[in-house]
MARMAR-899162 format. One record per atom (N, C-alpha, C): residue number from 1; residue in one letter; atom name; y, x, z. Coordinates in nm, 2 decimals. Each point is the difference from the previous one (the first is absolute). Layout:
<atoms>
(atom NUM 'A' 'CA' (Y X Z))
...
</atoms>
This chain:
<atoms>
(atom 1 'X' 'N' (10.99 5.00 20.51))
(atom 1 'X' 'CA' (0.09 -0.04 0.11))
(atom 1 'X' 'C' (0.00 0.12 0.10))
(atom 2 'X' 'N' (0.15 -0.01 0.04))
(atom 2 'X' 'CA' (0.01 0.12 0.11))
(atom 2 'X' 'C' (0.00 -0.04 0.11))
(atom 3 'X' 'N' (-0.09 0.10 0.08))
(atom 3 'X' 'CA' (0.02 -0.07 0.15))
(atom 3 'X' 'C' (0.16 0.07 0.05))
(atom 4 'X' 'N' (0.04 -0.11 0.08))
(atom 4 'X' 'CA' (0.14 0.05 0.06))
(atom 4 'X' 'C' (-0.08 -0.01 0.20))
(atom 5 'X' 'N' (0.13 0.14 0.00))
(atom 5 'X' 'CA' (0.05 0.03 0.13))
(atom 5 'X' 'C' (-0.06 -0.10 0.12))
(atom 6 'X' 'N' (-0.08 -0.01 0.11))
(atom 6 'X' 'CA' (0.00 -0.10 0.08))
(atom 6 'X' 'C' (0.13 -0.06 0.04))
(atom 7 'X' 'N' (0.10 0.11 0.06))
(atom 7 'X' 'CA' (0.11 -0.07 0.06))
(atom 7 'X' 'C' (0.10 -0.05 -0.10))
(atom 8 'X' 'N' (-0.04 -0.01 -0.11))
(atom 8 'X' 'CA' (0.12 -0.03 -0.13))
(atom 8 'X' 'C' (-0.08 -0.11 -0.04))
(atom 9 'X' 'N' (-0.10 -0.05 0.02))
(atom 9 'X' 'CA' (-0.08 -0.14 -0.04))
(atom 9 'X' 'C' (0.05 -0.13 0.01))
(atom 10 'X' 'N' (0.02 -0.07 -0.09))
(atom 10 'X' 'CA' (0.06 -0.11 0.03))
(atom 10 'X' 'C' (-0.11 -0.06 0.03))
(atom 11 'X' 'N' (0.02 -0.07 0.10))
(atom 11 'X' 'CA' (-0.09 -0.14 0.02))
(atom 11 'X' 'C' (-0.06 -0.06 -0.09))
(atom 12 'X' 'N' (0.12 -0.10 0.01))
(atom 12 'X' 'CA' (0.00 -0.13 -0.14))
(atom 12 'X' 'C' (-0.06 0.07 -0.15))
(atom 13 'X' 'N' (0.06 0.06 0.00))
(atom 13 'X' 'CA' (-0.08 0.08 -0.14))
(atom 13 'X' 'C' (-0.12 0.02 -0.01))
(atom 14 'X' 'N' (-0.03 0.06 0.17))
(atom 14 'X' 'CA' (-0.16 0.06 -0.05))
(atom 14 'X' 'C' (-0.09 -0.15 0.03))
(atom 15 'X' 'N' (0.08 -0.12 0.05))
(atom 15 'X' 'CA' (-0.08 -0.11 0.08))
(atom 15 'X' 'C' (-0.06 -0.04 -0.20))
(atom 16 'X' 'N' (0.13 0.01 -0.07))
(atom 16 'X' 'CA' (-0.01 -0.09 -0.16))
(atom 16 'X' 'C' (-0.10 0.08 -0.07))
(atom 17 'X' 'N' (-0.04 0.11 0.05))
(atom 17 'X' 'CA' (-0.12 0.10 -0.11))
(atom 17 'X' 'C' (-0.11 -0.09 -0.01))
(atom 18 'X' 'N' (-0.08 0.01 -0.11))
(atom 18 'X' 'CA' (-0.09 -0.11 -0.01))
(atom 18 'X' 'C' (-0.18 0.07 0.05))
(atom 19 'X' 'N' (0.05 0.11 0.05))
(atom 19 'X' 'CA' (-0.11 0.04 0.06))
(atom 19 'X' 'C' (0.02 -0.02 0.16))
(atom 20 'X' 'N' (0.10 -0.02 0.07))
(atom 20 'X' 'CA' (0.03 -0.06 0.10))
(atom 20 'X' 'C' (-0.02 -0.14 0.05))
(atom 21 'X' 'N' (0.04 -0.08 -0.15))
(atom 21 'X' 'CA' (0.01 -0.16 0.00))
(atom 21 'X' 'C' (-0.18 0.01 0.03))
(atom 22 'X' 'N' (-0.08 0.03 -0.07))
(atom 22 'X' 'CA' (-0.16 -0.04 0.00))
(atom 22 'X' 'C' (-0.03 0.07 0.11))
(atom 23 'X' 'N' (0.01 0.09 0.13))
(atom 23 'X' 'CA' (-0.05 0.02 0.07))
(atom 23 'X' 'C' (0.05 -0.06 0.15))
(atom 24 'X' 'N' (0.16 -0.08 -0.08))
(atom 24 'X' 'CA' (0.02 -0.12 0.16))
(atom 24 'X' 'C' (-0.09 -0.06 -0.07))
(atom 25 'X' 'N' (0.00 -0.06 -0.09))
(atom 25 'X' 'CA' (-0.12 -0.14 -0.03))
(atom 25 'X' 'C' (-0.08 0.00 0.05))
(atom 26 'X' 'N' (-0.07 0.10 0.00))
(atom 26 'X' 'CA' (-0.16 0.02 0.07))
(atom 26 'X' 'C' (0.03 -0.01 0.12))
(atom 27 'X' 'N' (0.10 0.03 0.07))
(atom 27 'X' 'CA' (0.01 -0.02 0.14))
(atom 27 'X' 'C' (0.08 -0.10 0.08))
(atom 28 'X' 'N' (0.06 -0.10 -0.11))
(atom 28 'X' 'CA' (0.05 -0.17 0.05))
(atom 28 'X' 'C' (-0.05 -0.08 -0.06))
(atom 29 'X' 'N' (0.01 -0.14 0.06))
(atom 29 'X' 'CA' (-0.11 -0.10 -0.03))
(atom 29 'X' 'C' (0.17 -0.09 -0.03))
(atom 30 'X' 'N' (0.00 -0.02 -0.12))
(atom 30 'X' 'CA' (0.12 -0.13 -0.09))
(atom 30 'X' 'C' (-0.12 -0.13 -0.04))
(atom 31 'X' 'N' (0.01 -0.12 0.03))
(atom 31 'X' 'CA' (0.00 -0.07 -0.03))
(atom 31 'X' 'C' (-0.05 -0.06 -0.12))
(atom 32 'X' 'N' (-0.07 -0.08 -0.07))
(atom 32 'X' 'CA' (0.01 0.00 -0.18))
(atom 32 'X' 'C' (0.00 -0.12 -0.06))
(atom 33 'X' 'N' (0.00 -0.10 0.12))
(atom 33 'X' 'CA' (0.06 -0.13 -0.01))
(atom 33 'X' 'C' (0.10 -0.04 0.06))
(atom 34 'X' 'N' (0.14 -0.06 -0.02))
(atom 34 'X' 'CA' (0.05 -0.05 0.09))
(atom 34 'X' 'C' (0.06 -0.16 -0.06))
(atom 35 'X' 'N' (0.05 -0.01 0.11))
(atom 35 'X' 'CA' (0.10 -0.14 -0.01))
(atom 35 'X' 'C' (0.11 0.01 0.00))
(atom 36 'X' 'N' (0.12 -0.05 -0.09))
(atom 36 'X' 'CA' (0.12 0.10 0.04))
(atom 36 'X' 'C' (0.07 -0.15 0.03))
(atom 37 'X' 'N' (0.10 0.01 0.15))
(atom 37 'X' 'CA' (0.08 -0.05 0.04))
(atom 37 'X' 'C' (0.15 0.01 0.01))
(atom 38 'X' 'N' (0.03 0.10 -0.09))
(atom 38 'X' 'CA' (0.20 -0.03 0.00))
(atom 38 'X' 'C' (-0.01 0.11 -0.12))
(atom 39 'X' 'N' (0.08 0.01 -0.11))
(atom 39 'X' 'CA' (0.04 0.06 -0.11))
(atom 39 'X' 'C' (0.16 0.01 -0.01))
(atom 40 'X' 'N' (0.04 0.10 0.03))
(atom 40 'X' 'CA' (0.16 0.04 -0.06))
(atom 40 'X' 'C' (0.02 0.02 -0.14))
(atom 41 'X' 'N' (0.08 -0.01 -0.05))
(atom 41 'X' 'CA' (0.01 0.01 -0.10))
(atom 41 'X' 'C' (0.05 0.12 -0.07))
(atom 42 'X' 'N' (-0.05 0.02 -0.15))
(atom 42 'X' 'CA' (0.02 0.16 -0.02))
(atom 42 'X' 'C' (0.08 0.08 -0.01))
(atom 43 'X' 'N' (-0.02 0.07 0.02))
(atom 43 'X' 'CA' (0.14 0.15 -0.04))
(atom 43 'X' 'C' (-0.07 0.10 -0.07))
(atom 44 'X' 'N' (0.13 -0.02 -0.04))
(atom 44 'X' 'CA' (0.01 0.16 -0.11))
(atom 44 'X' 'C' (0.13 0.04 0.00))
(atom 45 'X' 'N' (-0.06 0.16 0.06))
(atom 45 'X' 'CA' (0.11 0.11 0.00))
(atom 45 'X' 'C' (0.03 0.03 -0.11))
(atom 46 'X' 'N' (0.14 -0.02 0.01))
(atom 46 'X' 'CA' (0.12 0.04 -0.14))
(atom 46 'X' 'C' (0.01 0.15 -0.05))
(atom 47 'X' 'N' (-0.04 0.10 0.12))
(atom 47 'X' 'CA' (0.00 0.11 -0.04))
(atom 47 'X' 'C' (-0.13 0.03 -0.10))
(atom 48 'X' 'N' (-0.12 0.00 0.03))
(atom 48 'X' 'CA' (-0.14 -0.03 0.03))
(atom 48 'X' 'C' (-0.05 -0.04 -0.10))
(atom 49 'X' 'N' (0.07 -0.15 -0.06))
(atom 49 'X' 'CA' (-0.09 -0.11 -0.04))
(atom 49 'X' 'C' (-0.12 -0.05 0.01))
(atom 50 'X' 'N' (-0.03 0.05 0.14))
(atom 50 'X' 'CA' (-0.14 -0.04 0.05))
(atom 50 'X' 'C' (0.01 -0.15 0.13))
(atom 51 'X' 'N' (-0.11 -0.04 -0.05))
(atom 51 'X' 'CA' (0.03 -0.17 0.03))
(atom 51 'X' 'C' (-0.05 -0.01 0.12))
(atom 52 'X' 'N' (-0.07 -0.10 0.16))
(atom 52 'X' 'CA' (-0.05 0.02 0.07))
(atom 52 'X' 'C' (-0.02 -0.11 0.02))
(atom 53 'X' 'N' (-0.08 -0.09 0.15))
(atom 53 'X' 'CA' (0.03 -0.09 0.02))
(atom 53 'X' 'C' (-0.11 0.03 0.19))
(atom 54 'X' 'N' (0.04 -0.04 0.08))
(atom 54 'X' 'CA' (0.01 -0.01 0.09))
(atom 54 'X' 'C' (-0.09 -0.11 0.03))
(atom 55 'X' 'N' (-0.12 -0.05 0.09))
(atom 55 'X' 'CA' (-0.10 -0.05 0.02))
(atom 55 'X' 'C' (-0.08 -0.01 0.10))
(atom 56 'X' 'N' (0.03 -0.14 0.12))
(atom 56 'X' 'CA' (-0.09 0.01 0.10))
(atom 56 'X' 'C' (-0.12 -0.10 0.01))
(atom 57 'X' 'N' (-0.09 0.08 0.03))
(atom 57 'X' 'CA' (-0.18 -0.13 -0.03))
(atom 57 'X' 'C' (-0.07 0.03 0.12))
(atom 58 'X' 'N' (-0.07 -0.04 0.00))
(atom 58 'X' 'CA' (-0.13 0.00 0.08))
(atom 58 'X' 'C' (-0.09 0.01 -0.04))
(atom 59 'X' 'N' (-0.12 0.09 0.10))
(atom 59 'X' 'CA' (-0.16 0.03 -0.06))
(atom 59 'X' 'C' (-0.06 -0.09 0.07))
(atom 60 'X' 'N' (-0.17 -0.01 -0.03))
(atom 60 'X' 'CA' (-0.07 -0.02 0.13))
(atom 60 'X' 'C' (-0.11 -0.14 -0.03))
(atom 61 'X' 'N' (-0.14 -0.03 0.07))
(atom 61 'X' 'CA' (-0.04 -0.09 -0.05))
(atom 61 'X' 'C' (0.06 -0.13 0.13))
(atom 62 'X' 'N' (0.06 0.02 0.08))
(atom 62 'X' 'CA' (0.01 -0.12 0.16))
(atom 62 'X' 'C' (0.10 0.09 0.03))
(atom 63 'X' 'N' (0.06 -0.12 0.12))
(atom 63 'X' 'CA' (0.13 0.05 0.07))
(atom 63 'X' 'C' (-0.02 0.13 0.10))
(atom 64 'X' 'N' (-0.18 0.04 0.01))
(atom 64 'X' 'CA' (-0.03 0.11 0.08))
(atom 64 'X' 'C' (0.03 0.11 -0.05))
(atom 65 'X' 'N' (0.01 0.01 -0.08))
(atom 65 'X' 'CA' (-0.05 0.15 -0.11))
(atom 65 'X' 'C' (0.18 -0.03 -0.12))
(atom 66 'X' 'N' (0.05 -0.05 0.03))
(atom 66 'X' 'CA' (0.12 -0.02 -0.06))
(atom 66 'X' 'C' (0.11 0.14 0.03))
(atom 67 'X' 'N' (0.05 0.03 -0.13))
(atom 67 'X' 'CA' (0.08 0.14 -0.02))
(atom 67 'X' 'C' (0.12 -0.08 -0.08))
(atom 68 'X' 'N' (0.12 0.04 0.06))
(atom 68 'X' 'CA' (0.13 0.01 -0.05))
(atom 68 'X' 'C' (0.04 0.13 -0.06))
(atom 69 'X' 'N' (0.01 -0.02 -0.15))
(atom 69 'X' 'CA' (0.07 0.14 -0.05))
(atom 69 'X' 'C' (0.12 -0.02 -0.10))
(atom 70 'X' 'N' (0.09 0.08 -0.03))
(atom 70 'X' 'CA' (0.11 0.03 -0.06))
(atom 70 'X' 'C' (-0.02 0.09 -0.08))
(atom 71 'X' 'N' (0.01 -0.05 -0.16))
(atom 71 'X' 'CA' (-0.05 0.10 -0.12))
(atom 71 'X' 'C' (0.10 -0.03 -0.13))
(atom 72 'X' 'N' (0.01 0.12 -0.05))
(atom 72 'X' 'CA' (0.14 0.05 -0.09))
(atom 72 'X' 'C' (-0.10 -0.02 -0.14))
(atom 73 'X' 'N' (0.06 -0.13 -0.11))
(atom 73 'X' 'CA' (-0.08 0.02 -0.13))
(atom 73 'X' 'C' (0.10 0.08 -0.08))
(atom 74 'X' 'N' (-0.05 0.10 -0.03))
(atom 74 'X' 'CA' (0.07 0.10 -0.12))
(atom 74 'X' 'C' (-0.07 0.03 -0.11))
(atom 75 'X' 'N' (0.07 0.05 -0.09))
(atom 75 'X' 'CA' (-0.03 0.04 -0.15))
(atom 75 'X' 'C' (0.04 -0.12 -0.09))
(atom 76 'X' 'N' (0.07 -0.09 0.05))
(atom 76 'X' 'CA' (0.07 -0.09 -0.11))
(atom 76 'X' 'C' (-0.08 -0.14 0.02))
(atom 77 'X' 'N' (-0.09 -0.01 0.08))
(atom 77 'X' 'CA' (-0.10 -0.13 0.03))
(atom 77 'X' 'C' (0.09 -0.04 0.07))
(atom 78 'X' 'N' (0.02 -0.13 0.00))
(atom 78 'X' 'CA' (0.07 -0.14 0.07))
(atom 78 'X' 'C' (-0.09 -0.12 0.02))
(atom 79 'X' 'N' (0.02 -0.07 0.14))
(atom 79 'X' 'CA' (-0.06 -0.13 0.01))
(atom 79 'X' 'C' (0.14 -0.12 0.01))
(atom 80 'X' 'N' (-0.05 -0.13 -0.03))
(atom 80 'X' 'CA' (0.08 -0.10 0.01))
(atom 80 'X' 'C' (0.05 -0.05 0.15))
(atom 81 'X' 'N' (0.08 0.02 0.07))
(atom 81 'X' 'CA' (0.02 -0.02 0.08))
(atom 81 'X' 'C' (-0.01 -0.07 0.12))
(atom 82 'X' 'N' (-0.03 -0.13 -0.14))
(atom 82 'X' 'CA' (-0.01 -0.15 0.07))
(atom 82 'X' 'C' (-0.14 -0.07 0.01))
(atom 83 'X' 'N' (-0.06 0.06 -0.12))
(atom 83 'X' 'CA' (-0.14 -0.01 -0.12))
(atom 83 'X' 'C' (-0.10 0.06 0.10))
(atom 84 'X' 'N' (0.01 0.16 0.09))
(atom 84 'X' 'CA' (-0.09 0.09 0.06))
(atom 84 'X' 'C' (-0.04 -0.03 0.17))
(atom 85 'X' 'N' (0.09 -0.13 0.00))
(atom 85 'X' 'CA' (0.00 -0.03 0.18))
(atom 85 'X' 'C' (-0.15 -0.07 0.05))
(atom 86 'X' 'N' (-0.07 0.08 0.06))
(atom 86 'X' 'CA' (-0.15 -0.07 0.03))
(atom 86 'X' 'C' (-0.10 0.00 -0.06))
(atom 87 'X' 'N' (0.06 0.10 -0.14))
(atom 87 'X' 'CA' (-0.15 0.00 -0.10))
(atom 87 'X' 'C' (-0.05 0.19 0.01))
(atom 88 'X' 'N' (-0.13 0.01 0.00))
(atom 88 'X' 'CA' (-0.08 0.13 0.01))
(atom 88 'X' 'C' (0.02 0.06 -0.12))
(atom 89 'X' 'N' (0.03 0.15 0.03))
(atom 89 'X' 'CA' (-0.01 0.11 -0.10))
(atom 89 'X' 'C' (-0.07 0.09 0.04))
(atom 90 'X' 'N' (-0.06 0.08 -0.08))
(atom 90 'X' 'CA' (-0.05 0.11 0.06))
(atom 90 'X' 'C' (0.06 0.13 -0.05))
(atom 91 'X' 'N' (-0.01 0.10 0.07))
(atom 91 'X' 'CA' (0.09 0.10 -0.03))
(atom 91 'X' 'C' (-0.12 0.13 -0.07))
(atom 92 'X' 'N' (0.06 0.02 -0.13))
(atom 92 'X' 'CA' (-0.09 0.06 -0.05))
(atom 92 'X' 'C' (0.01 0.18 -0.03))
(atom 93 'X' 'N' (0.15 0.03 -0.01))
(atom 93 'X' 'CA' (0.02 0.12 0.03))
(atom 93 'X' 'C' (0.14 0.04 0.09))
(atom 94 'X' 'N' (0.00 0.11 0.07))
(atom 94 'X' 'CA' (0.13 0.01 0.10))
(atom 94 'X' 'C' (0.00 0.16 0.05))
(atom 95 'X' 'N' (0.13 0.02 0.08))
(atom 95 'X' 'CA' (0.01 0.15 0.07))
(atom 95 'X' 'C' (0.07 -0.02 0.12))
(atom 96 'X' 'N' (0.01 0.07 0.04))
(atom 96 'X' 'CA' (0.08 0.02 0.14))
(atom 96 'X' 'C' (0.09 0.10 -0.02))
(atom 97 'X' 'N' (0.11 -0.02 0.07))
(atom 97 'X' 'CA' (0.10 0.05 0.02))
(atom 97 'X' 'C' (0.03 0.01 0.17))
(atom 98 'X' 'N' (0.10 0.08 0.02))
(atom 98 'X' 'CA' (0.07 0.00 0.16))
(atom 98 'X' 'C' (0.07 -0.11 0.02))
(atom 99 'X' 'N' (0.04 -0.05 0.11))
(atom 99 'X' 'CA' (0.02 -0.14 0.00))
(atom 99 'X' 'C' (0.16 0.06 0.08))
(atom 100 'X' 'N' (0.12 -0.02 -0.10))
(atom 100 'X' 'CA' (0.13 0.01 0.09))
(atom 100 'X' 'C' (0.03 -0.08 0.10))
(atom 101 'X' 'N' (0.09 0.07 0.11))
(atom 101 'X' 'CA' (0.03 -0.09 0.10))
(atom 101 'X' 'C' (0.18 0.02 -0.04))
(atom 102 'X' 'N' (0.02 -0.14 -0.01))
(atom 102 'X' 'CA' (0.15 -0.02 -0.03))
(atom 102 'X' 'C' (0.01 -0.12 0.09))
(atom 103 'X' 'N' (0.19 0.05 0.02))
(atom 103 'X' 'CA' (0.10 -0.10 0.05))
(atom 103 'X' 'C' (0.07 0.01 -0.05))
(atom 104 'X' 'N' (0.07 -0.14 0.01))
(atom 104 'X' 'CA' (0.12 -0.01 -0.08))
(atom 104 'X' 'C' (0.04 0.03 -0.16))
(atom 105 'X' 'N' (-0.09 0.05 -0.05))
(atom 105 'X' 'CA' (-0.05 0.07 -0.15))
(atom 105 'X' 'C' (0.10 0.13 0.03))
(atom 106 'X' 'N' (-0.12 0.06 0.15))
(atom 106 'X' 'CA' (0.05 0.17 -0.02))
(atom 106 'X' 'C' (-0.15 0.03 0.07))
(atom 107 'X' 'N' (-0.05 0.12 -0.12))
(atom 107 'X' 'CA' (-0.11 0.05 -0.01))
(atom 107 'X' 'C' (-0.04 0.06 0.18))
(atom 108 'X' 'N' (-0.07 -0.03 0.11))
(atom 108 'X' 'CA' (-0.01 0.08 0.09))
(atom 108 'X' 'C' (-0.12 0.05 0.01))
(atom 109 'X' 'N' (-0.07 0.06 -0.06))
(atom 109 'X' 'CA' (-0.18 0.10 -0.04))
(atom 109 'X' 'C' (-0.09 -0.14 -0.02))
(atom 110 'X' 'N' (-0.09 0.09 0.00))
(atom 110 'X' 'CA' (-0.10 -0.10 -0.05))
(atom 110 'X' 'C' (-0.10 -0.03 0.15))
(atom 111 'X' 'N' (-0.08 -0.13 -0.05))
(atom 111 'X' 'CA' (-0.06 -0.06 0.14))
(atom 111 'X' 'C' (-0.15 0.11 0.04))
(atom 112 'X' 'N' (-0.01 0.06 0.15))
(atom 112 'X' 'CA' (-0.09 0.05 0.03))
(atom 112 'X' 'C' (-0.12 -0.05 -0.02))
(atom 113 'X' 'N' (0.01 -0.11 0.01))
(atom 113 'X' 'CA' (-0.18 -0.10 -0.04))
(atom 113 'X' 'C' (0.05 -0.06 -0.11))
(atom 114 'X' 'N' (-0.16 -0.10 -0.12))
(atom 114 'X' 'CA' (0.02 -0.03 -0.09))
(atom 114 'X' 'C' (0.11 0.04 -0.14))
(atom 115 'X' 'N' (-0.11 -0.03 -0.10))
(atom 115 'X' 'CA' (0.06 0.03 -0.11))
(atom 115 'X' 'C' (0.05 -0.14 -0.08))
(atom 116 'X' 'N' (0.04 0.07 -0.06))
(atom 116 'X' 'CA' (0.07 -0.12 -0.13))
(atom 116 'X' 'C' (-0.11 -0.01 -0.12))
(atom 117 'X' 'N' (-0.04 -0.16 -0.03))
(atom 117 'X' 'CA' (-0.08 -0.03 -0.14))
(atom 117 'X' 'C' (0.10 0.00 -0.09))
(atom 118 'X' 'N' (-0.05 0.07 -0.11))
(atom 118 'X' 'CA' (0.08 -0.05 -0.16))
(atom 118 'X' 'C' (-0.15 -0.02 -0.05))
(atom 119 'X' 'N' (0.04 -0.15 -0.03))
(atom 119 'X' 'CA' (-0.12 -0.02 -0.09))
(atom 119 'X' 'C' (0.04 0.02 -0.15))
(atom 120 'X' 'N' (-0.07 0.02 -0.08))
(atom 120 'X' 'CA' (0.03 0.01 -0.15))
(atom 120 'X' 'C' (-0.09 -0.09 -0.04))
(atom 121 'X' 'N' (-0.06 -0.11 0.01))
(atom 121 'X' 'CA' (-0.06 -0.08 -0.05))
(atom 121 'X' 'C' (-0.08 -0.07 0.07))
(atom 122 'X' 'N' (0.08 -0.14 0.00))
(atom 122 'X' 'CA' (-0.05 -0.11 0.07))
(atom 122 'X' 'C' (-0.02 -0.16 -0.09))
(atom 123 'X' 'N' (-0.15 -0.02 -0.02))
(atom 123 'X' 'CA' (-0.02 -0.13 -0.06))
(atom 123 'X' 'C' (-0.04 -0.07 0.07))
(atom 124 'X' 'N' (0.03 -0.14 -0.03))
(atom 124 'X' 'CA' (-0.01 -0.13 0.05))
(atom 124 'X' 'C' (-0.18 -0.02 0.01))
(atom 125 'X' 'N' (-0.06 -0.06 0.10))
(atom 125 'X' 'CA' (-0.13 -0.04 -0.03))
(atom 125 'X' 'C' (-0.03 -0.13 0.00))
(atom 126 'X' 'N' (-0.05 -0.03 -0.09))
(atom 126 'X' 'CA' (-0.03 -0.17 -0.05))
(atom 126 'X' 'C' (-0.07 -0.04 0.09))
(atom 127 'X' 'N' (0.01 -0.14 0.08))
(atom 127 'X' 'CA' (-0.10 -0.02 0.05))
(atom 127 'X' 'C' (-0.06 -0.11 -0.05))
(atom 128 'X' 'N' (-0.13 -0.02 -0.02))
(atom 128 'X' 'CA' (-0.07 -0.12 -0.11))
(atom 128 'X' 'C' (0.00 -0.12 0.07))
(atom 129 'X' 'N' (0.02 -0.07 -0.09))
(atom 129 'X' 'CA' (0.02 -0.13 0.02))
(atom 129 'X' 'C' (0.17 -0.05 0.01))
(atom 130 'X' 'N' (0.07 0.08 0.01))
(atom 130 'X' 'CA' (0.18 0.01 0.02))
(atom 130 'X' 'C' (0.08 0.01 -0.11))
</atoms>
């Protein structure tokens, strides 16, 4: 791999290098259980044919320590819409991405703080007795 030009660097590009992705990890703390509370339903881009699905849950053991997050399931994983409301998953593999700031569905840069989760793999956890 070549290094390119500082000022010719894409961002987003260098954010998706996987030597990048592992050294935000080590430096943000994601969640690895959550509760998920509203599920949109999937898309897939027609150009693309890549599927997505849009996901907001909650972390945390008490209402003290409670985290609201918004997380992108990609790579073709889907949850049931109706089926995923209140029940715990844990998130087993994921990346970050720049988190766009849009209006109106017109691109205006991306958000100065926080990034965007794509998880690529999220299972359901049993809880015994249930």
């Amino acid at each position: 791999m070549t290094k390119e030009i500082f000022n010719q660097t894409r961002v987003k590009d260098l954010i998706a290098s996987p030597k990048i992705q592992e050294a935000i990890k080590e430096q943000i703390s994601v969640p690895k259980n959550i509760i998920v509370k509203q599920v949109r339903n999937p898309f897939t881009n027609q150009e693309t044919n890549e599927t997505t699905q849009k996901i907001h849950a909650v972390a945390g053991t008490s209402l003290m320590d409670m985290v609201e997050l918004d997380l992108t399931l990609v790579g073709g994983q889907t949850i049931d819409a109706v089926e995923a409301i209140n029940k715990t998953y844990q998130i087993e593999s994921f990346n970050v991405s720049l988190d766009a700031n849009m209006r109106g569905g017109t691109f205006n840069g991306y958000s100065p703080t926080g990034l965007k989760l794509l998880v690529t793999k999220l299972t359901e956890t049993k809880v015994e007795g249930k």
